[in-house]
N, C-alpha and C positions, 0 to 999 in steps of 0.2 A: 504494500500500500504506500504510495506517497505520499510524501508531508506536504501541507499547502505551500504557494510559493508565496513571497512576501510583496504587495502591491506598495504602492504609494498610499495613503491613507489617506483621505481628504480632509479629514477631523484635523487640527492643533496636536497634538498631544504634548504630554506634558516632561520633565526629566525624569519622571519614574511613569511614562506612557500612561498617564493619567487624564482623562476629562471626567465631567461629573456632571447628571442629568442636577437639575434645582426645582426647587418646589418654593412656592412665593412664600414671603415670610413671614411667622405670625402676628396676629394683632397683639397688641400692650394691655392690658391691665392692672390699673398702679391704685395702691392703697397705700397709706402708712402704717395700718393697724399691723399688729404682729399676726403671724402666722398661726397661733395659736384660735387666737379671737376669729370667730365666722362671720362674717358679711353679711346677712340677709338682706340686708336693702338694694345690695348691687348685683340683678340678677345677669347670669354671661349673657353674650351676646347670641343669636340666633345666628347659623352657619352661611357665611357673608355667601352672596351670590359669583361672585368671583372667583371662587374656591380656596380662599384663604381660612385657616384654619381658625376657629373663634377664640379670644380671648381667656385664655383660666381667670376661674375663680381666685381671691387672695389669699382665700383658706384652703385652697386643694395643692394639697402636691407635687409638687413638678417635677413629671418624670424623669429621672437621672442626673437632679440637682444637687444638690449637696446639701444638707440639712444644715440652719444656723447655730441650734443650740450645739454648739463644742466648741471646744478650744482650738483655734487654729489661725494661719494667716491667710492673708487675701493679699497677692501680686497683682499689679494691673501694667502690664506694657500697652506703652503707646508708642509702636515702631512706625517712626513717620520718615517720611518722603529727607527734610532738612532737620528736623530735631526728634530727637527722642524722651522719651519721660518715662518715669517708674514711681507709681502711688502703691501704700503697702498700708494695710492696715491689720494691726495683732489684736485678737479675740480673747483676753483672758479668762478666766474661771468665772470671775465677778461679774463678765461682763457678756457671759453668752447667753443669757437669758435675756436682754436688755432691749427694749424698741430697736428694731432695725436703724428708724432713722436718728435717734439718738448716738448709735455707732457711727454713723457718718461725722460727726464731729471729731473723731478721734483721726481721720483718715491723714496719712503723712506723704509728702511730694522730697522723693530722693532728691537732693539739692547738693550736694556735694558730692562736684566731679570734679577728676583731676584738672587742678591750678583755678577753678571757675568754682563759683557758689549760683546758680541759678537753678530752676525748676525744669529746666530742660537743657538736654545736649546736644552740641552735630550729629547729625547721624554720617558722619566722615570718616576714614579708614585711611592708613597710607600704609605701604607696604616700601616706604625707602627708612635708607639708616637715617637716624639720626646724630650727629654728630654734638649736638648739646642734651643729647639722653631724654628727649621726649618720648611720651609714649605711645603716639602716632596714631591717636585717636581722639575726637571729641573735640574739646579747646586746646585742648597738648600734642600739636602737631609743627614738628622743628618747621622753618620757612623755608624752605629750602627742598619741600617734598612735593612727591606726585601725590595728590590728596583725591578718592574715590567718593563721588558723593553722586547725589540722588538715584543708589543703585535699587530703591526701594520700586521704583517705577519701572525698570527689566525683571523684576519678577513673573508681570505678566504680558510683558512684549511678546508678541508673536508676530515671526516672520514668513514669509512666503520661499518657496523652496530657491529662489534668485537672489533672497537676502541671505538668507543661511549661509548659501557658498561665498555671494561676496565678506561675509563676517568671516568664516575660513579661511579666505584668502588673507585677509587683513591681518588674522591670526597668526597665519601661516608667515607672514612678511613681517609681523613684528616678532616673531619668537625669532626669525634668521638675523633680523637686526639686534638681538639680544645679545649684549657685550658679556660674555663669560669667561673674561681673560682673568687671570690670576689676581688681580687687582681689584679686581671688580667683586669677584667671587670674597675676597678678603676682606672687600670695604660693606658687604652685605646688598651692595646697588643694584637687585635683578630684579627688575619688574616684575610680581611672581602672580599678580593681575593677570598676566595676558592667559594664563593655565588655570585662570577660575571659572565657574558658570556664577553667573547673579547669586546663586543661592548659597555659593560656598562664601562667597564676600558679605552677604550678609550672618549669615552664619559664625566666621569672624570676629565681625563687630558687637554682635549680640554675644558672644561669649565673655567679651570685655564689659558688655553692660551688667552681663549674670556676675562677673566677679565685682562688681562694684557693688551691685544689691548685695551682695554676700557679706560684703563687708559692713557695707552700713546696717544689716542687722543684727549682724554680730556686735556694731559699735553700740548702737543705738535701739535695740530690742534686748541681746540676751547673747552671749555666748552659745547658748546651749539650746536656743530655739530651733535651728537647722534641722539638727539631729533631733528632735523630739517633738516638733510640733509638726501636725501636716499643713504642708501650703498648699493651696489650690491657686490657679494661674489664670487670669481672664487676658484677652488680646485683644485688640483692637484693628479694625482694619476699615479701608475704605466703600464707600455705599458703594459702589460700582467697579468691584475689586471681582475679577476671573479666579473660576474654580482653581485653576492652576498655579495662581500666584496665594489662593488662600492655603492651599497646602503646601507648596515651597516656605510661606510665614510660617506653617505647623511645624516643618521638618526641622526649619533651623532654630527655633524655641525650644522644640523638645533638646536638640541637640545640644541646645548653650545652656539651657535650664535643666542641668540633668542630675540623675541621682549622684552622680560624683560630689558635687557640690550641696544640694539640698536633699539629702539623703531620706526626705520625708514627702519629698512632691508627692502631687497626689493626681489632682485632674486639672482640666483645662478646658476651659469653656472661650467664645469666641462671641464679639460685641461690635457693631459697627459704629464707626467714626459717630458721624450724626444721632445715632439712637444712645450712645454714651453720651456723646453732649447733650441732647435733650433731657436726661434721668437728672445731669448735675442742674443744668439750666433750670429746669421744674422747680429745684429744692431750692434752689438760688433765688429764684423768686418767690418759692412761698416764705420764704424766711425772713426777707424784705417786705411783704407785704404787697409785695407788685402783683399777684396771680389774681388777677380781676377777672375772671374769666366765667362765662354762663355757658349754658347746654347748648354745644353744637356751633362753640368757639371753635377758631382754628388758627393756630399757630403754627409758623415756619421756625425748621433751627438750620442756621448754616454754621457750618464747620468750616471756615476758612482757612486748611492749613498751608504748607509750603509747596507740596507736589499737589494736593488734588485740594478743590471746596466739595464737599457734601455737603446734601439739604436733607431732612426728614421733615414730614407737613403729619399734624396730629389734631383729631379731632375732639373736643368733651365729650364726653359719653356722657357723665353726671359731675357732680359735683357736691361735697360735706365741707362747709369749709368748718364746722362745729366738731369734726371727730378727723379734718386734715386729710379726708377723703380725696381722690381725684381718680378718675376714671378714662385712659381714653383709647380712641382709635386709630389704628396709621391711617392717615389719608394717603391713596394710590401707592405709591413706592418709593423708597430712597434714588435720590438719583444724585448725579455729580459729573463730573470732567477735573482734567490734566492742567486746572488752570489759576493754581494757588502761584503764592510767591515767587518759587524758581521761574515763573516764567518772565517775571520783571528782571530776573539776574540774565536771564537770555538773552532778549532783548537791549540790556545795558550791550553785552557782549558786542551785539550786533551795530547798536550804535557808535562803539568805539571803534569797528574794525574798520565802518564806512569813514569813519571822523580820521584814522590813523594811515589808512590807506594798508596793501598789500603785503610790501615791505615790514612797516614796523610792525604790522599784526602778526606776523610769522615771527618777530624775534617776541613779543608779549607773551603768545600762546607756546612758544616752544616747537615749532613746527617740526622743528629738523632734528629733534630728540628721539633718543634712540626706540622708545617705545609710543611712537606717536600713533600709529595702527593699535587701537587697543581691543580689539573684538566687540565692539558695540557697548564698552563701559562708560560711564560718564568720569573723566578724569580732568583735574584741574593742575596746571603746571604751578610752577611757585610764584611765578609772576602775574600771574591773572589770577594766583589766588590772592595777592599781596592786593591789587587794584581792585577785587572785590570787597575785602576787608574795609579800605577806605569808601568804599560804596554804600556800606551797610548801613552805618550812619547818616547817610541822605536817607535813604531808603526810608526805614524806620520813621524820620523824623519826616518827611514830605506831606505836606497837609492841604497841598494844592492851591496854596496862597503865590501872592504873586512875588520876587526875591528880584529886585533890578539887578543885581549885582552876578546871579545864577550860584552853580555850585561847584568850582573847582576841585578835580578831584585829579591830586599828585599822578602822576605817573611813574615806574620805575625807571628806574638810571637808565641811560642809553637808550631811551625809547622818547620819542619825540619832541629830539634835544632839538629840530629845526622846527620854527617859529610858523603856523598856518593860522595866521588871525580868521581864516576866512574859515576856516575848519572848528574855530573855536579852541589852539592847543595857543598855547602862552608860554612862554617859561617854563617847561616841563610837565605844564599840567593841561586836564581838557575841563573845557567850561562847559558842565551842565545847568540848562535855563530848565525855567518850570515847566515850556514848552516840553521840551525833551526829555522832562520825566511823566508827564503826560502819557505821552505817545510809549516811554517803557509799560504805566501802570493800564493800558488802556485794554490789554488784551487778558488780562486776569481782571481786571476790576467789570469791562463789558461782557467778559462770558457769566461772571457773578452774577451778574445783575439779571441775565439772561436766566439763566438757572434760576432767580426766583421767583424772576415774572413766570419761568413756565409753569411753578409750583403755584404759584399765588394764580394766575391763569385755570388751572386744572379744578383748586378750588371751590373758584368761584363759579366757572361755567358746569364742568361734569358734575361735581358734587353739589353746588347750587348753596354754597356754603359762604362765613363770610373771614375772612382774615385778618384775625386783630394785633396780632404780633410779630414779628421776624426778632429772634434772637441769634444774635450775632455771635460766634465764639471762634479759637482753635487763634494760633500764631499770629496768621494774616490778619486777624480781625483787630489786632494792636496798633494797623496804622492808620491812621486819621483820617487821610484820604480815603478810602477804601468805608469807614464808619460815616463819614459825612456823605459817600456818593449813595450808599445802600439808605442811610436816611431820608435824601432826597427825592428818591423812589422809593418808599415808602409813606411821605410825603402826597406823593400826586394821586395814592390807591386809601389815603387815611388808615394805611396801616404802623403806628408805633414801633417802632427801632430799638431795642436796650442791647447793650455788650456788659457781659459778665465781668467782674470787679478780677478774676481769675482766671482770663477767657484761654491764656495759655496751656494751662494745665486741666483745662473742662475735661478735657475726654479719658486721660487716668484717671481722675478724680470721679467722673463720671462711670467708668467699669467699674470703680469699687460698688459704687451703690448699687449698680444694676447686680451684680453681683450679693449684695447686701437682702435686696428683693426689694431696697426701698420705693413706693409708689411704683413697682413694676413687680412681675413675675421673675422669677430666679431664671436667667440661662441654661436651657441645654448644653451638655458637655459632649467634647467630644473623645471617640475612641480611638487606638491604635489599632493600624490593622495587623491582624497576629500572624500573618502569610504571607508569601509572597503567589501572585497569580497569573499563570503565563502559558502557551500552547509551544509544544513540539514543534519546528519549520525549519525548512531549508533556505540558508543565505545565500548571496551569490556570493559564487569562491572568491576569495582572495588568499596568493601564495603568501605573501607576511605574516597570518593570522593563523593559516588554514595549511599551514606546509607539513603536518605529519597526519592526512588523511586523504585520499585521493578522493579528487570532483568529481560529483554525478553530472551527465549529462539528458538533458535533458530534449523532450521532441524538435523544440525550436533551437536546440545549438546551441542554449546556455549552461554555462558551468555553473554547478549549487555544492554548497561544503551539508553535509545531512547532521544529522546529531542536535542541533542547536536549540536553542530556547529561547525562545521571546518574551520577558516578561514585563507584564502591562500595570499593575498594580504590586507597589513594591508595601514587602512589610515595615510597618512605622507610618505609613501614609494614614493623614486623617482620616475616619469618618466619620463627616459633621451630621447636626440632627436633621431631619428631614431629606438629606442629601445623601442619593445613595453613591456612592464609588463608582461609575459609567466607563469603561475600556471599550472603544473600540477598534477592530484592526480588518482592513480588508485584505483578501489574495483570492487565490483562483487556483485551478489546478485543471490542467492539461490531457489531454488522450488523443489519440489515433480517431480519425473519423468513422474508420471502418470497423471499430469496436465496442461502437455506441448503436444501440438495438434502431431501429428504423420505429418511426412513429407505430406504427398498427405492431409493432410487438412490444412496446414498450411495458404494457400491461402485465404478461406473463413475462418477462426477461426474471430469467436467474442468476445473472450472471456475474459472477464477484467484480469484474473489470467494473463496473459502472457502481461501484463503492468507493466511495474515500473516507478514512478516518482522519477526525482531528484529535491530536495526543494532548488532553488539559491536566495540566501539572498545579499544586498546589504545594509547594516547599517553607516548613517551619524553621529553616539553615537561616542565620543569620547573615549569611553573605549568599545572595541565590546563587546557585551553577549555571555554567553560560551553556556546559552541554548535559544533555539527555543523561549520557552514560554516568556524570556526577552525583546523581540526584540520592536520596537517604530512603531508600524503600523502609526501611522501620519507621521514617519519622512524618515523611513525604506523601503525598497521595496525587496515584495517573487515573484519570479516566480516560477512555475513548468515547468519542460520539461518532458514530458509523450515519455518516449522508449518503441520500440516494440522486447518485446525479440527473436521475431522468425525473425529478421532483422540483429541478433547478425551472423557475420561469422563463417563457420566452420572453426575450431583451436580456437577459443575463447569462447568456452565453452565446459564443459566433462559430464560425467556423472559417478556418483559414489554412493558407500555402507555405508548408514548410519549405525554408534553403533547402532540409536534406531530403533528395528526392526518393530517398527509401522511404520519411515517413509518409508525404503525399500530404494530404488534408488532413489535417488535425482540427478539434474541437475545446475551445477554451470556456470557462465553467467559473463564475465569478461567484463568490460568495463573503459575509461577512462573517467574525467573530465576536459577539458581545460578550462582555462579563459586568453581570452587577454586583455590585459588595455592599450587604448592608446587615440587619441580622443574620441572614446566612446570603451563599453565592450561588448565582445561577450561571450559566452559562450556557449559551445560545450561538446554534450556527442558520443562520440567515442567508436568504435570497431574494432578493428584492421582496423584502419584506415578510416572507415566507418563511416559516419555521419549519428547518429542514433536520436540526438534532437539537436536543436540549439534556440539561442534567444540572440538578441541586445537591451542594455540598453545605456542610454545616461550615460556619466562620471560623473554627478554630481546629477544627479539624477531627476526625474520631479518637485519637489519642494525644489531645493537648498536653503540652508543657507546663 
């Protein structure tokens, strides 16, 4: 029997050949009473027409939550695009019985990074030496380095099969320009970027954030919490964040937050940008007294961070302001775009290179540097890192007022040491007018605005609803301009504007609570998968790889190496709730034309030629095997699914003219391979649409570890 042959797959897939089907995401239901005390006056909600699943009650259970009464801690990462944050809050004995929301005042924002005291850090990395002993991450980055930033947005880039190669090539031309001479190799200077995928360089960075949380609760909690208290982990991530890029944040969390260090983690549950800031937002206002709100109020919250703005729109359900009740609904769906802050640092770029001309922009950016092809990372040289630095403080402070004078901003030595008054460069430096910050803020502040006229939009027309507030939060929401322009438009709809007193820190701060259950339902957690899940195929040969097993050849005159393994679902891969684990992979498989039954015998054919199995391997090895012959029969589990080719639809197979004139007409037979992962695995061989084998396995397999 032969192994299918491997097509091109039209799907994305993912670095552990992952996509994942989604199921739209649940309504909110927020009480402050405890968990204990029952509700009777807020009865759920009836099963939305949409097929959104209905809101829980605040006194039922949440399946595969985490119970509050115990001792423990709550981590909240917030791995962002340009900064990162860590909110922690410790559960003691005293205090796990305690109103939810009365814990949220205890909540703490990790503030001390290395050389820097603030609430939040770069999310920056460099992989060069440092020669003044920085730690080449964060604020502690020597000047003088290649510095990796907004890699948080290649998590879920996906390229077309003509980017891939050209990022290969680029790969390929900067590993050969990689200086590995004796010197080089001594002085630590190897670009060691250009050999990473997105997720290993985040992965990285977030290890250096786990050892800093590490520390600071060992400072600042207890020596001996680590080891003896359980931590449960919430995440954060963006509304309009790919299934791909939400498991690459899973892998490299788990990986950096791991039992070596917190030897008592426990679970990990996952919170989006916007619906985090809206939990802090909510309590922020009832605490202040601002939550004016009646039945079938709707509010907007934007997330305006550095890579992306999210928006979440919420409707009242009801309202107790006597027992701090609140009740509500998601209106339509989170939605968002790529067009927080960095894209004003772009944009500056762009305005400098046009101001500086060809020339000097090549010596700014480093052009001719040995690792300039870097495979599609975003890398900043020392000198456009040094010119952004002095940027950042216009940035920040820019408030859209008029400055006759504009905003000079130094240039580095040897770079537009000749005078272009017409260019705006002076004496070393280039003059930025208000015009020209303008035109930088206009393409992250107009998509803003854009995003929530079409929320406020949505509304008001489909929902027939009306919009009393927009809460403004997340990094970007600290600059002035950007607060006064969303005010303005809000302004012309009589919708009120507020920015949180802490709008940097809303969204850690925010997973604690949601995590807390305060005025919301506790998070679904999510699981490890405990297998790795893959089918038997034949590759095409290659002698580098494949040199001690001789090629099959095949009807068409292609060489395949046999043995092999594809595996689509790797173990450790999340899966999230409601979201099952979706693999899918296309091939096809080949035959002789004249061995295929003629239509009017199709019926009674017996004949094993017109069988193909597919080999489904299920391996609990923690490293998969790449061949067949590796696999752990005690530990491992193969099924076959035997398809019937003459069951193949017509349109999904042809018939054609082999080169070798021995075979003649052969006949090609396309078929797909699905796997779902979720309480248990199914696995399906498809044809256009046609279920041609199938077979259920349990998720952990019949003799678990």
């Amino acid at each position: 029997m032969s192994e299918p042959r491997i097509s091109p797959s039209p799907l994305p897939v993912s670095p552990a050949g992952v996509s994942y089907s989604s199921l739209p995401p649940r309504g909110l239901n927020y009480t402050s009473q405890r968990l204990a005390e029952p509700v009777p006056d807020l009865p759920t909600d009836p099963p939305s027409p949409h097929g959104r699943s209905s809101p829980l009650p605040s006194d039922s259970p949440t399946p595969g939550a985490v119970p509050l009464a115990e001792t423990r801690m709550i981590i909240a990462l917030d791995y962002g695009t340009t900064f990162t944050g860590i909110a922690y809050l410790s559960i003691g004995s005293r205090q796990k019985e305690a109103d939810p929301e009365s814990l949220a005042e205890d909540i703490r924002v990790l503030q001390g990074w290395p050389t820097h005291e603030s609430e939040k850090v770069p999310s920056e990395i460099s992989y060069s030496p440092s020669p003044k002993g920085c730690r080449q991450w964060g604020y502690d980055i020597d000047d003088h380095s290649r510095v990796l930033k907004w890699t948080k947005l290649e998590l879920e880039e996906t390229r077309d099969r003509s980017a891939e190669l050209r990022t290969l090539a680029e790969t390929l031309y900067g590993l050969r320009l990689m200086d590995l001479s004796e010197s080089k190799v001594i002085e630590n200077d190897i670009p060691r970027h250009l050999a990473k995928e997105p997720e290993d360089i985040v992965k990285d960075y977030l290890d250096l954030i786990a050892d800093q949380t590490l520390d600071e609760i060992l400072n600042n909690v207890g020596r001996h919490v680590p080891e003896n208290i359980p931590i449960d982990m919430i995440i954060t991530h963006p509304a309009k964040w790919s299934d791909r890029a939400l498991n690459s944040t899973y892998r490299a969390v788990r990986a950096a937050f791991s039992r070596d260090l917190f030897p008592k983690i426990r679970d990990v549950a996952f919170v989006s940008e916007p619906e985090a800031c809206a939990h802090y937002t909510l309590r922020e206002a009832w605490q202040k007294d601002h939550l004016r709100f009646r039945k079938n109020d709707c509010f907007i919250v934007v997330d305006a961070g550095g890579g992306t703005v999210d928006l979440a729109s919420y409707k009242v359900v009801s309202m107790n302001y006597d027992k701090k009740q609140i009740k509500l609904q998601e209106v339509g769906y989170p939605i968002g775009d790529k067009c927080g802050a960095t894209c004003i640092d772009r944009s500056f770029d762009d305005h400098v290179r046009r101001r500086l001309g060809p020339e000097d922009w090549d010596k700014l950016s480093d052009a001719a540097d040995q690792d300039s092809a870097t495979g599609g990372h975003s890398i900043v040289k020392p000198k456009l890192r040094m010119l952004h630095g002095r940027f950042e403080a216009i940035k920040h402070g820019f408030d859209g007022k008029d400055q006759k004078l504009g905003f000079p901003v130094q240039l580095p030595r040897g770079i537009g040491s000749e005078d272009k008054p017409e260019e705006g460069i002076l004496n070393g430096a280039i003059k930025i007018t208000v015009e020209d910050l303008k035109d930088m803020f206009k393409q992250s502040v107009d998509k803003t605005l854009f995003l929530i006229g079409q929320a406020a939009t949505h509304i008001e027309i489909v929902e027939r609803l009306k919009v009393k507030k927009i809460f403004l939060s997340g990094g970007f929401a600290r600059s002035q301009y950007l607060f006064d322009r969303v005010q303005a438009f809000g302004r012309t709809r009589r919708i009120d504007v507020e920015r949180g007193e802490q709008c940097w820190s809303a969204v850690a701060r925010g997973a604690i609570i949601k995590s807390l259950g305060v005025y919301t339902e506790k998070p679904l957690l999510v699981k490890d998968c405990p297998r790795h899940f893959g089918i038997k195929v034949r590759t095409q040969f290659a002698a580098y790889k494949h040199s001690d097993m001789p090629p099959e050849m095949d009807i068409e005159g292609v060489q395949w190496a046999t043995d092999q393994i594809r595996w689509f679902i790797s173990k450790g891969d999340g899966i999230f709730p409601n979201k099952p684990l979706v693999a899918t992979y296309d091939c096809h498989w080949s035959m002789k034309a004249s061995e295929f039954p003629s239509p009017n015998k199709k019926a009674s054919h017996n004949s094993a030629e017109v069988f193909r199995d597919v080999v489904f391997i299920a391996s609990s090895q923690d490293e998969a095997p790449i061949r067949f012959g590796n696999i752990n029969k005690a530990t491992d589990e193969v099924v076959s699914l035997r398809c019937d080719l003459t069951k193949v639809p017509d349109g999904q197979w042809g018939e054609f003219v082999s080169p070798n004139k021995q075979v003649g007409k052969y006949l090609k037979f396309w078929v797909k391979v699905e796997i779902h992962v979720f309480e248990k695995v199914e696995v399906m061989i498809t044809s256009g649409g046609k279920v041609l084998a199938s077979q259920e396995l349990t998720l952990a397999g019949p003799n678990p570890r």
